[in-house]
C-alpha positions as CSV (number, residue, x, y, z in Angstrom):
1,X,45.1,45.8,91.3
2,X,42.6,43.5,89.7
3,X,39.7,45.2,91.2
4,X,38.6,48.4,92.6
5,X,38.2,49.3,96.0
6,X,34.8,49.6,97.5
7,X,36.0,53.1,99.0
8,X,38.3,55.5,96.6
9,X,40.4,57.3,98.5
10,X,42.2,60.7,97.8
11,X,45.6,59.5,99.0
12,X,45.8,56.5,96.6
13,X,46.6,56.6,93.0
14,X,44.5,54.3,90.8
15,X,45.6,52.5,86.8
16,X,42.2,51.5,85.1
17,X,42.8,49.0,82.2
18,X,40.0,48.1,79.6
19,X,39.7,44.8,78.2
20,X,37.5,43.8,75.8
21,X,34.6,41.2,76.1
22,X,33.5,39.4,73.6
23,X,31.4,36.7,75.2
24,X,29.3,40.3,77.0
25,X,25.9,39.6,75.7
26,X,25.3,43.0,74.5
27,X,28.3,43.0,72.1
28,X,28.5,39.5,71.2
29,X,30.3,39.1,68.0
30,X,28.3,36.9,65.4
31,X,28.7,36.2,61.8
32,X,25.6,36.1,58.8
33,X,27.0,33.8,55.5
34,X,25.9,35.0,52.5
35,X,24.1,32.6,50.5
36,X,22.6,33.8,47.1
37,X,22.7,33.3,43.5
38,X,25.5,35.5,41.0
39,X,24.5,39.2,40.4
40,X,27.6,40.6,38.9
41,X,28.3,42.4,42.8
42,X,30.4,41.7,45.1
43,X,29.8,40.0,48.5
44,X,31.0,39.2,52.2
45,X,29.6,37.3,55.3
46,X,28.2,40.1,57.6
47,X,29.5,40.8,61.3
48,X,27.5,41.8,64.2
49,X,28.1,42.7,67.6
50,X,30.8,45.3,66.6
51,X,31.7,48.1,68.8
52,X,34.6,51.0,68.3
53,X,37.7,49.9,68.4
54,X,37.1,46.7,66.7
55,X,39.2,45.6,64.0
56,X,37.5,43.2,61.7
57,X,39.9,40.7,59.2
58,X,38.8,38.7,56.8
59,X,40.5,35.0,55.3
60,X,39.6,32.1,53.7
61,X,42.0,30.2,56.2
62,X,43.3,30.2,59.8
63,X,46.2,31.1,59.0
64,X,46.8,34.7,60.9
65,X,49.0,36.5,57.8
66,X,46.2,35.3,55.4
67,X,43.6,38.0,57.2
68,X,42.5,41.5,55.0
69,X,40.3,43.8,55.4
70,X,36.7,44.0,54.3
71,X,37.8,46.3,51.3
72,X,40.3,43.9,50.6
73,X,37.9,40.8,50.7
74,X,34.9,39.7,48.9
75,X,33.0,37.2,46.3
76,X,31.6,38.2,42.8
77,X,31.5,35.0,40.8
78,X,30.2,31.7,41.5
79,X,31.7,30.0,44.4
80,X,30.9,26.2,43.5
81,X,29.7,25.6,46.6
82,X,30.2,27.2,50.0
83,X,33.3,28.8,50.5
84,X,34.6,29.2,53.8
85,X,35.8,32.3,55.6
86,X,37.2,33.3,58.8
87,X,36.1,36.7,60.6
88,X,39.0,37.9,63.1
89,X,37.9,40.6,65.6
90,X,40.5,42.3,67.4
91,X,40.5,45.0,70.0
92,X,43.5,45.8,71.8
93,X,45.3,42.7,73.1
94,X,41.5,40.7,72.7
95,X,40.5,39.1,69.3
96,X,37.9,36.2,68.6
97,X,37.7,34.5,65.0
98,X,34.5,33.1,64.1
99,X,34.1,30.9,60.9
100,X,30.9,31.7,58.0
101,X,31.0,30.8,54.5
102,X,29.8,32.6,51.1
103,X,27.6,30.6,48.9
104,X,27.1,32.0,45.4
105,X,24.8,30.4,43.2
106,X,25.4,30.2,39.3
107,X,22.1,32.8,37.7
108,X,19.4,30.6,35.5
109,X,19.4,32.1,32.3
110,X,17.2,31.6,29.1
111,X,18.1,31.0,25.6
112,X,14.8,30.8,22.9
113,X,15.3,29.8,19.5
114,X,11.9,29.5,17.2
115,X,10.6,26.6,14.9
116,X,10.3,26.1,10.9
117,X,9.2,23.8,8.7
118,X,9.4,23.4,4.6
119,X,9.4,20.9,2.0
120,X,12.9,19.4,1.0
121,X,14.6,21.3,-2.0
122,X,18.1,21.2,-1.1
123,X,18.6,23.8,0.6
124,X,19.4,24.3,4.4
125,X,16.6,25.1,6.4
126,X,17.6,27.7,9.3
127,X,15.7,29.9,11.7
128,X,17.3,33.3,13.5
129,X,14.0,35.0,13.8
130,X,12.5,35.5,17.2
131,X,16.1,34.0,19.0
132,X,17.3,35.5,22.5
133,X,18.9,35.2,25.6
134,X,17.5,36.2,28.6
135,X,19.3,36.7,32.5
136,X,22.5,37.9,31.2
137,X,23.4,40.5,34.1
138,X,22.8,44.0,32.3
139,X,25.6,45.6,31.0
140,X,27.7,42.1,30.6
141,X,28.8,41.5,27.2
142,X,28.9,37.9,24.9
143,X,27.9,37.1,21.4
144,X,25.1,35.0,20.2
145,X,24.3,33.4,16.8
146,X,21.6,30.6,15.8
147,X,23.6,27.7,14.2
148,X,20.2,25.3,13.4
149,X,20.5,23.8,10.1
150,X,18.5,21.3,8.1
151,X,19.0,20.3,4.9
152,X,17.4,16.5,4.3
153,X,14.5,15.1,5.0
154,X,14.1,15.0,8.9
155,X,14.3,17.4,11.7
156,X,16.5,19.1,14.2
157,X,17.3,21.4,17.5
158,X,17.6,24.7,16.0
159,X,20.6,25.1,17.7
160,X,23.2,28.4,18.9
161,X,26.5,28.9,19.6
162,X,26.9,31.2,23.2
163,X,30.0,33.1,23.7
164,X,31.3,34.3,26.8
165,X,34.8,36.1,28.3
166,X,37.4,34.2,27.7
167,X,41.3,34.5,27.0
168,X,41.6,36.7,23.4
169,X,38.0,38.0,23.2
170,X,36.4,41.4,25.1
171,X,33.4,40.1,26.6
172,X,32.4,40.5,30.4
173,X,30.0,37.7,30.6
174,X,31.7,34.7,32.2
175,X,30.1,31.3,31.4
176,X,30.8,30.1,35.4
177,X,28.6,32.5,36.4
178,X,25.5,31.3,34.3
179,X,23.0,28.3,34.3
180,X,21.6,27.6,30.8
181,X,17.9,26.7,29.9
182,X,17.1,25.9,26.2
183,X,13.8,26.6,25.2
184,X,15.1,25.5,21.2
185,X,13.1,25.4,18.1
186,X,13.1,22.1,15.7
187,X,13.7,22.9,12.3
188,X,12.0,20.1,10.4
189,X,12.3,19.0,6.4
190,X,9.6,17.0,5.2
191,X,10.0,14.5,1.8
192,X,9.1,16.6,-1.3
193,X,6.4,14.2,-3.6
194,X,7.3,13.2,-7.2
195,X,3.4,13.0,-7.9
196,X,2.0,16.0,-8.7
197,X,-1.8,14.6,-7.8
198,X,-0.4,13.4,-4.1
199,X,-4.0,12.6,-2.3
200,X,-2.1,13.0,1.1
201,X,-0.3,16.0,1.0
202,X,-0.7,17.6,-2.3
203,X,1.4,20.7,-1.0
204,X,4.3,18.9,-0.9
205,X,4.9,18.7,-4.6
206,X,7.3,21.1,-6.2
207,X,7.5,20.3,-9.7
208,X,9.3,17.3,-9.7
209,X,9.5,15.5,-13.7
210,X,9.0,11.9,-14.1
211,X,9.6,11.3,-18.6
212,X,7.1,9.1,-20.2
213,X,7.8,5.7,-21.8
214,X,7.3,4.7,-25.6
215,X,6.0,1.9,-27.0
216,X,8.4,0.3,-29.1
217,X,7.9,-3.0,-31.7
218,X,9.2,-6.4,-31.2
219,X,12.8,-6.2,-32.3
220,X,14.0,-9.6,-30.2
221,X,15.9,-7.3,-28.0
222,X,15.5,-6.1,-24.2
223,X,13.2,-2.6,-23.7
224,X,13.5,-2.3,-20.1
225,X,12.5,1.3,-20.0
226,X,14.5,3.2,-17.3
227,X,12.4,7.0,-16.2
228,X,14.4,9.8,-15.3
229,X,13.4,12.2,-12.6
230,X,14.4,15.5,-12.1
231,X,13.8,18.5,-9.8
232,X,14.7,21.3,-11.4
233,X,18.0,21.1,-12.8
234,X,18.8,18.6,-10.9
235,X,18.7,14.6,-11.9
236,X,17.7,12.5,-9.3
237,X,19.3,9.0,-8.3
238,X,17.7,5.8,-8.5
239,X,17.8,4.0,-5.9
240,X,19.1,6.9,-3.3
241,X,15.7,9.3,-4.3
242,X,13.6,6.7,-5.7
243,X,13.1,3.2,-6.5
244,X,11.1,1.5,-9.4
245,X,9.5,-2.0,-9.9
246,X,8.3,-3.4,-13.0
247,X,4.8,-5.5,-13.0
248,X,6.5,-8.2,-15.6
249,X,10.0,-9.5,-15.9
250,X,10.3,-9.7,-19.4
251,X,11.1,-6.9,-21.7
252,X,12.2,-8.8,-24.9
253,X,8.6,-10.1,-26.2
254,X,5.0,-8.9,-26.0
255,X,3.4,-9.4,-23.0
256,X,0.7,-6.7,-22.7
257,X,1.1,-3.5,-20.7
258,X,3.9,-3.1,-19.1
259,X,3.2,-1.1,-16.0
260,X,6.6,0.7,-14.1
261,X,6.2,2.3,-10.7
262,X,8.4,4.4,-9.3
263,X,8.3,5.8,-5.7
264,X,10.1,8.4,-3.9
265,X,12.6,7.8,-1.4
266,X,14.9,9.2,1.3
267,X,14.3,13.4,0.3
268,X,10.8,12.2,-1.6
269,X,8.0,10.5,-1.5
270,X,4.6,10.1,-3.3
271,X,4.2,7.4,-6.2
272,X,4.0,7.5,-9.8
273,X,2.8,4.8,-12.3
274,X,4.3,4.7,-16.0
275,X,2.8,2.1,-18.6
276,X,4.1,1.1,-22.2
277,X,4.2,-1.9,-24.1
278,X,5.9,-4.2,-27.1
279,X,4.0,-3.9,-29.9
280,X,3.9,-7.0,-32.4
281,X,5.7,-6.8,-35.3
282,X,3.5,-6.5,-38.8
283,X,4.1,-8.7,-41.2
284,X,2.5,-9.4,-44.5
285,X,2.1,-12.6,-46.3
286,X,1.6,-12.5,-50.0
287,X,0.4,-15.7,-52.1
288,X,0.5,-15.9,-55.7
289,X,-2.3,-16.5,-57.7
290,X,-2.1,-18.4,-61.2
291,X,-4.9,-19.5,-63.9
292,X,-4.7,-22.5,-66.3
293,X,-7.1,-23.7,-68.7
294,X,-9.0,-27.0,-67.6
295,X,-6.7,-30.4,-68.0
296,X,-7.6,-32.1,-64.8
297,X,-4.8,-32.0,-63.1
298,X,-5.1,-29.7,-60.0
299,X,-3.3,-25.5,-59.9
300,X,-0.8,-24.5,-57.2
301,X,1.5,-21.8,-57.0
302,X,3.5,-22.4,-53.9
303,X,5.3,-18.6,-54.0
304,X,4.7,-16.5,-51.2
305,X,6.1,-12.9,-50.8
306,X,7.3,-11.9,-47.1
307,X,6.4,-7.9,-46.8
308,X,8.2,-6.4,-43.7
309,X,11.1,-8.8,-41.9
310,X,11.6,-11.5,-38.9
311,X,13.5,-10.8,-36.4
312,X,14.9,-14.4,-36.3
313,X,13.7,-16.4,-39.9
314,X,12.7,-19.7,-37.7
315,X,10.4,-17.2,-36.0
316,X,7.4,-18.2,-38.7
317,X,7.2,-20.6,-41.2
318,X,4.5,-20.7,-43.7
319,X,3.6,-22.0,-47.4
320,X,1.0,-21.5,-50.0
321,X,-1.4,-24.8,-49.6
322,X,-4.0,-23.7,-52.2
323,X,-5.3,-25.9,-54.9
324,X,-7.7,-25.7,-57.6
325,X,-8.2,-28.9,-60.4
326,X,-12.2,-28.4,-61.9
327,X,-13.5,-25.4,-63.6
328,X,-13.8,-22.4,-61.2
329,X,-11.6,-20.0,-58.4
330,X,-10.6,-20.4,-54.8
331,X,-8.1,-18.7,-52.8
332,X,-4.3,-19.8,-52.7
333,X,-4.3,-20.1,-48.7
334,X,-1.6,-19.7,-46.6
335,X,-0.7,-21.9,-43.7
336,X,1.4,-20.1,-40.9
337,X,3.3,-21.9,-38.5
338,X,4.9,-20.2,-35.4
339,X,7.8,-21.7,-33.4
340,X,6.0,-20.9,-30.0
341,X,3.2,-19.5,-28.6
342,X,5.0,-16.4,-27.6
343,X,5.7,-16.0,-31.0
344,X,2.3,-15.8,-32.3
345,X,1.8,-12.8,-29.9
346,X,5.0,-11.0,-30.9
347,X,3.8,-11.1,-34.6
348,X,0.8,-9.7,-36.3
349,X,0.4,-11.0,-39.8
350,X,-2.0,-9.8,-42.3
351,X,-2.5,-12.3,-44.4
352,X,-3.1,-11.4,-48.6
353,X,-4.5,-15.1,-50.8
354,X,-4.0,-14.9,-53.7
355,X,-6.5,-16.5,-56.8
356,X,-6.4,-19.9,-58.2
357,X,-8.8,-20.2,-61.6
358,X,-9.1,-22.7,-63.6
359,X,-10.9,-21.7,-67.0
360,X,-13.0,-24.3,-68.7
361,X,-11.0,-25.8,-72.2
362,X,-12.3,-24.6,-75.5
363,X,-14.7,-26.5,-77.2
364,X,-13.0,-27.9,-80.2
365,X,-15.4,-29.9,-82.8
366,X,-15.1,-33.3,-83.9
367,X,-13.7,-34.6,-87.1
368,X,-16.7,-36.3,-87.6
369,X,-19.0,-34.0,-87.7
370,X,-17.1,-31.7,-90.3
371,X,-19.7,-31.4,-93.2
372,X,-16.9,-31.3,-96.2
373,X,-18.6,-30.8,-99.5
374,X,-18.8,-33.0,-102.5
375,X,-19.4,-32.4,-106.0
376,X,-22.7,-34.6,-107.1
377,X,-21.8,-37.0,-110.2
378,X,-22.9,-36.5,-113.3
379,X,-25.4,-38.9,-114.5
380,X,-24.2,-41.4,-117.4
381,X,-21.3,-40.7,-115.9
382,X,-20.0,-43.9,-114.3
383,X,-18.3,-44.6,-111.6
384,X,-17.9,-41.0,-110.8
385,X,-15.6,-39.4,-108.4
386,X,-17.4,-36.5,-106.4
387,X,-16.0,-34.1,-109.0
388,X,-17.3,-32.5,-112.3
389,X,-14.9,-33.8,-114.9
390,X,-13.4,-30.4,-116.9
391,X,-11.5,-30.5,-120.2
392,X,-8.3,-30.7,-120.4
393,X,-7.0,-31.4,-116.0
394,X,-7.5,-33.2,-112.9
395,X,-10.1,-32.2,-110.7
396,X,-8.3,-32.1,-108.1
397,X,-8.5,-28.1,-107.8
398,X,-12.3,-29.1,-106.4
399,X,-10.8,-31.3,-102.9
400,X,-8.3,-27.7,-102.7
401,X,-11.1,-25.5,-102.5
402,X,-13.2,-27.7,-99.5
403,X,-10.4,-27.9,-97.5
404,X,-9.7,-24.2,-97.8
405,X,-13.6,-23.8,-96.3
406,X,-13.0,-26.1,-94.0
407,X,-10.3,-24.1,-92.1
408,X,-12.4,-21.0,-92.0
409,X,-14.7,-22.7,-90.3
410,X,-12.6,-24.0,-87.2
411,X,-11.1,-20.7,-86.6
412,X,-15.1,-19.4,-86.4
413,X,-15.6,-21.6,-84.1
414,X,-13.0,-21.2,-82.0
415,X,-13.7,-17.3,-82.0
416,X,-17.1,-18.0,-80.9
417,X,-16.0,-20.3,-78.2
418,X,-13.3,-18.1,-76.8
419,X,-15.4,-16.3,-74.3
420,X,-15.8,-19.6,-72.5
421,X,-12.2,-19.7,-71.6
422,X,-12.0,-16.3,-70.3
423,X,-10.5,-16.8,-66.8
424,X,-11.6,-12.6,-65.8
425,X,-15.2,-13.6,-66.4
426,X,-17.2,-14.3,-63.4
427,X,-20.9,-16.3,-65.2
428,X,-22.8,-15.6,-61.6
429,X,-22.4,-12.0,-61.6
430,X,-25.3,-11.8,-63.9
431,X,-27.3,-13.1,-61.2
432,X,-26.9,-10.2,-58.7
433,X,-26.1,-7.3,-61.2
434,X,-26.4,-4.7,-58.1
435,X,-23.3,-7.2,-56.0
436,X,-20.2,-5.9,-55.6
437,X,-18.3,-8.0,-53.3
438,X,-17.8,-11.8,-52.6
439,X,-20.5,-11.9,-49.8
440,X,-23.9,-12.1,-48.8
441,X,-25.0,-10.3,-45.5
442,X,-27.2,-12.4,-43.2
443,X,-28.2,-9.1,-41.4
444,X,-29.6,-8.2,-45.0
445,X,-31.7,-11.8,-45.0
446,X,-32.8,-11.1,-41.7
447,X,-33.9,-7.9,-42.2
448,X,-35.8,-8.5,-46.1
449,X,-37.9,-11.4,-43.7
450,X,-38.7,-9.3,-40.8
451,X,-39.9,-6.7,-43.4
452,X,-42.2,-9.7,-45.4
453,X,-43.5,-10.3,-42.3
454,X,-44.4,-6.8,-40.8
455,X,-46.6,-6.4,-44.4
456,X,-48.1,-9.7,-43.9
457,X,-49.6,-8.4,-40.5
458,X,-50.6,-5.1,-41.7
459,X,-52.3,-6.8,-44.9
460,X,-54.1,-9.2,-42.6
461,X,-54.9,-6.8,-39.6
462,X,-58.7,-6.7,-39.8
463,X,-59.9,-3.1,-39.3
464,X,-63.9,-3.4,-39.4
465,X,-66.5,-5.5,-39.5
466,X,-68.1,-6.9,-43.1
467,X,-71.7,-5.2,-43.7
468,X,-73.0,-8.5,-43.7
469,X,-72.1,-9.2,-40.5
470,X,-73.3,-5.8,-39.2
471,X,-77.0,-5.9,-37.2
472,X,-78.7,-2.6,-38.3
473,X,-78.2,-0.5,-35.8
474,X,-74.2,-0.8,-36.5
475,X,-74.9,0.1,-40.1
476,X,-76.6,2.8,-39.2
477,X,-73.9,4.3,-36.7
478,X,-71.5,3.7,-39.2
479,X,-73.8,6.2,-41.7
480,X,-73.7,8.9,-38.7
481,X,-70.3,9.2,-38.4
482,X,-70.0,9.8,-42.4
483,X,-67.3,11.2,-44.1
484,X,-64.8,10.6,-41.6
485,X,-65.1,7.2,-41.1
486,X,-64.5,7.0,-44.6
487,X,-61.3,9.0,-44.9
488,X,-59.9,6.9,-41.8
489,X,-61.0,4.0,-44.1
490,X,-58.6,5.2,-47.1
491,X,-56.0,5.7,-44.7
492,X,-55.7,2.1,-43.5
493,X,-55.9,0.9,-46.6
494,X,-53.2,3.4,-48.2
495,X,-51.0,2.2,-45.9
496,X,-52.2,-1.4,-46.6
497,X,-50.8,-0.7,-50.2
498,X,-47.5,1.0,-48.9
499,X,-46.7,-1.8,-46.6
500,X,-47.4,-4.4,-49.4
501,X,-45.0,-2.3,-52.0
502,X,-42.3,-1.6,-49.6
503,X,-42.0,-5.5,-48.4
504,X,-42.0,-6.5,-52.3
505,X,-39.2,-3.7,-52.7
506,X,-36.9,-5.5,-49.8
507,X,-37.4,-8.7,-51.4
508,X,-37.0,-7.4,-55.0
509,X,-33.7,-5.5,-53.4
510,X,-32.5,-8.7,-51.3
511,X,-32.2,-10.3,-54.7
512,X,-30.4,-7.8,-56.7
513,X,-27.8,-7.6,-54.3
514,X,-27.1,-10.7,-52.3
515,X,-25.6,-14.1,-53.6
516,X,-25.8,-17.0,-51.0
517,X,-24.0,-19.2,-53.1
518,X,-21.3,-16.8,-51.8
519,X,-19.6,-16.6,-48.7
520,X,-21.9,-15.2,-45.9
521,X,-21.1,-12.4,-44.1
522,X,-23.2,-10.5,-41.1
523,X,-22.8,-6.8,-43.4
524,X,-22.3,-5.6,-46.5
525,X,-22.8,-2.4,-48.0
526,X,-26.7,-2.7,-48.1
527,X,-27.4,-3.9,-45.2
528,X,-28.0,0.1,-43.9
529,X,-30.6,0.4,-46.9
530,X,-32.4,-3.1,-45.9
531,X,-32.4,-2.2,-42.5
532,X,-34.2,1.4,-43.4
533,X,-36.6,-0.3,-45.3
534,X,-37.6,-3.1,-42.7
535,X,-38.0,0.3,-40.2
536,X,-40.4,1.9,-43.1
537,X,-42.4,-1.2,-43.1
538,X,-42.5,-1.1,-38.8
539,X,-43.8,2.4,-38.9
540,X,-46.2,1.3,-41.5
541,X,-47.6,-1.1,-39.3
542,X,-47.9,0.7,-36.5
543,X,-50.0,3.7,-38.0
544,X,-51.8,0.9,-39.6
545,X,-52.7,-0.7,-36.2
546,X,-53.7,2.9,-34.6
547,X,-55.9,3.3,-36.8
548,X,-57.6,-0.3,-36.4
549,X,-57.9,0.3,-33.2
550,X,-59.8,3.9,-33.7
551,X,-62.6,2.3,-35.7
552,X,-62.5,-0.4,-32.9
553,X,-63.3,1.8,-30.1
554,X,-65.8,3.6,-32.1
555,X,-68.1,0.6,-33.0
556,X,-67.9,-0.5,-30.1
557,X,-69.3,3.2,-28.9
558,X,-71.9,2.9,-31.5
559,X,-72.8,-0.7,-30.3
560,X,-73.4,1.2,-26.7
């Protein structure tokens, strides 16, 4: 029977049959996804609604032989997305399958590495200090290491290398189960300076070297100077670490300083400035000197001696143009020629002149005037012959014997006159005996006049009045202030007297020592002693005039 009877009766027998109902609202089956993020446990969908006697399956599919048990069924890891699953309840011959799913989300985890910073020096920059990871589910095994590494000039992600399980290692961790976030260092290199005074970051120098140039002497050939830098041991590359630029293009002659800057590049920075130059080459030019004795006819030596050596012999030309025809001395000038203007700047010559003199010629007397003695004649004696007539020979012995004097006589005189021909003797040196070089000093002029003058004023400076001129009441003021007045008096007129004797001595001085029929010259060695003197005379006048102006202001008090 389907149903039971209102009425049970004793007589009947009765088969109750119990099926289950799943759509009764007190045990309605429903089914709870899970929907979470990893946590290293496993997990189901939940049923509700249960009640004894219920089986409950579980599958990913429809499929009826695909069902297990809860024990049998479940999600750990990361589902990529949600995964679908099928709850079968059964009891006795009823059985409902409801449909869920099991979402599980990948677990944020954090891995810190740390910053640094240094100057370049070759070297690799890295960083482990301060590095973890953070989120791995405890107990869960990988391996971590901080890889950053930076060696140039620059910066970078201080980087790490994460290992998880995986086929042929032992850890538990499984990368599918994770979500990375880098919170990474940067490991940053900054240029290292080649100037060891860098204004804008002077901590970035670390000893780098930069050699210093030479000057070197006009040899016609190329000194492009090339610096070497090094760090340490280490020789740095032009071009790659730094570059250098010149402030001229020519290296061969002499063009002044020669400035080279080099500046760091790529792993440096920072500038440095090198100078040097070409030096001119000495030379010295030597002309010969000569002396002759007066003939009219003018003296030249045209030898000139080259002391040091051209680079090229067309460089400079020169000759000896000197020339000397009256009595006297000049210098045997040279006259330099250069075959450019560069030329003249890669040479310095000093030039050394030689002396031309010509002496004057000896005085040699006349025929004429040779006084050649005769022998007076002897009276009675005819026409007589300028000889005394002897017994027994010629007189001829007598004409012998004058031209025997006659001889000694030129040779005296030519001893006598030999001093004029002296070329070594210089006649004006007797008019400066106190000169000592070919000069006069127009400093030495200047200063003998200022001195002349300086006496002049103090000699004239008028320091009182005349007693004629004085009324009697000035007289008389000039009694009261007695004895003082009159040592004030002597004073000013001492220094009169020294004033006039030291401008006497300049002038006296000027003339022992200076010839302006000489070359002038701004010094010479007296012009310190001229210029002392011309001070004496200045101080002279200037005590002279103080004490002028005492006795002024005193009269004019004893006018009052």
């Amino acid at each position: 029977m389907e149903e039971f009877p209102e009425t049970v009766t004793a007589d009947h027998t009765y088969v109750a049959k119990f099926v289950r109902n799943f759509d009764d609202p007190t045990h309605k089956i429903t089914v709870n996804p899970y929907d979470d993020e990893y946590d290293g446990t496993a997990h189901n969908v939940t049923v509700n609604g249960t009640i004894d006697g219920d089986v409950v399956t579980y599958s990913t599919s429809e499929d009826k032989d695909s069902f297990k048990p809860a024990d049998e069924f479940s999600f750990t890891d990361f589902t990529d997305g949600e995964q679908t699953v099928y709850v079968r309840v059964q009891n006795g011959s009823a059985e409902i399958v409801k449909p869920s799913y099991v979402n599980i989300t990948k677990k944020t985890i954090t891995v810190t590495t740390l910053d640094a910073t240094k100057v370049f020096d070759g070297t690799p920059l890295t960083n482990a200090n301060g590095a973890n990871v953070e989120g791995i589910i405890e107990g869960e095994t990988y391996d971590f290491k901080v890889t950053g590494s930076q060696t140039i000039a620059g910066e970078s992600s201080n980087n790490y290398t994460l290992t998880f399980a995986e086929e042929g290692n032992e850890y538990t961790a499984k990368a599918m189960n994770y979500e990375i976030f880098e919170d990474l260092g940067t490991l940053t290199v900054t240029k290292q300076s080649i100037n060891p005074e860098d204004p804008d970051d002077p901590s970035s120098y670390k000893n780098v070297t930069v050699n210093n140039p030479s000057d070197v002497t006009y040899d016609g050939n190329s000194h492009q100077w090339k610096p070497t830098v090094t760090s340490g041991n280490t020789t740095l590359t032009e071009g790659t670490d730094y570059t250098v630029t010149y402030s001229t293009t020519d290296f061969t002659n002499v063009t002044g300083t020669i400035t080279v800057t080099i500046k760091g590049t790529g792993n440096y920075r920072g500038t440095v400035t090198r100078t040097y130059q070409i030096n001119p080459r000495a030379i010295t030019l030597t002309s010969a000197g000569g002396t002759k004795t007066y003939d009219g006819t003018a003296l030249t030596n045209g030898t000139v001696t080259l002391t040091g050596e051209l680079v090229d012999p067309s460089d400079i030309t020169y000759r000896a143009t000197g020339t000397q025809t009256e009595v006297g001395s000049s210098l045997n000038t040279i006259e330099v020629n250069y075959a450019s203007d560069q030329m003249r700047n890669n040479y310095e010559v000093t030039l050394v002149t030689g002396t031309l003199t010509v002496n004057a010629a000896p005085v040699v007397p006349d025929d004429d005037d040779d006084d050649t003695p005769t022998t007076p004649t002897t009276p009675g004696g005819g026409e007589g012959t300028g000889t005394t007539p002897t017994t027994g020979g010629p007189v001829a012995a007598a004409d012998d014997d004058a031209d025997a004097e006659d001889e000694p006589e030129e040779e005296e005189v030519e001893d006598e006159e030999t001093p004029l021909s002296d070329g070594e003797e210089d006649v004006d040196e007797g008019k400066t005996p106190l000169a000592k070089i070919d000069v006069w000093a127009l400093i030495n002029l200047i200063a003998a006049i200022i001195t002349v003058l300086f006496g002049l004023i103090l000699l004239l400076s008028k320091r009182h009045k005349n007693d004629d001129e004085e009324d009697e009441e000035e007289r008389q003021a000039r009694i009261e202030r007695g004895e003082e007045k009159e040592q004030e008096q002597k004073r000013g007129w001492i220094c009169k007297v020294l004033g006039v004797l030291v401008a006497i001595g300049s002038v006296v001085l000027f003339i022992l020592t200076e010839d302006m029929s000489l070359p002038m010259a701004m010094t010479d060695e007296w012009t310190i002693w001229m210029i002392i003197i011309a001070v004496v005379e200045l101080v002279l006048l200037l005590v002279g005039r103080h004490w002028k102006d005492v006795d002024d202001d005193e009269e004019e008090q004893a006018q009052a």
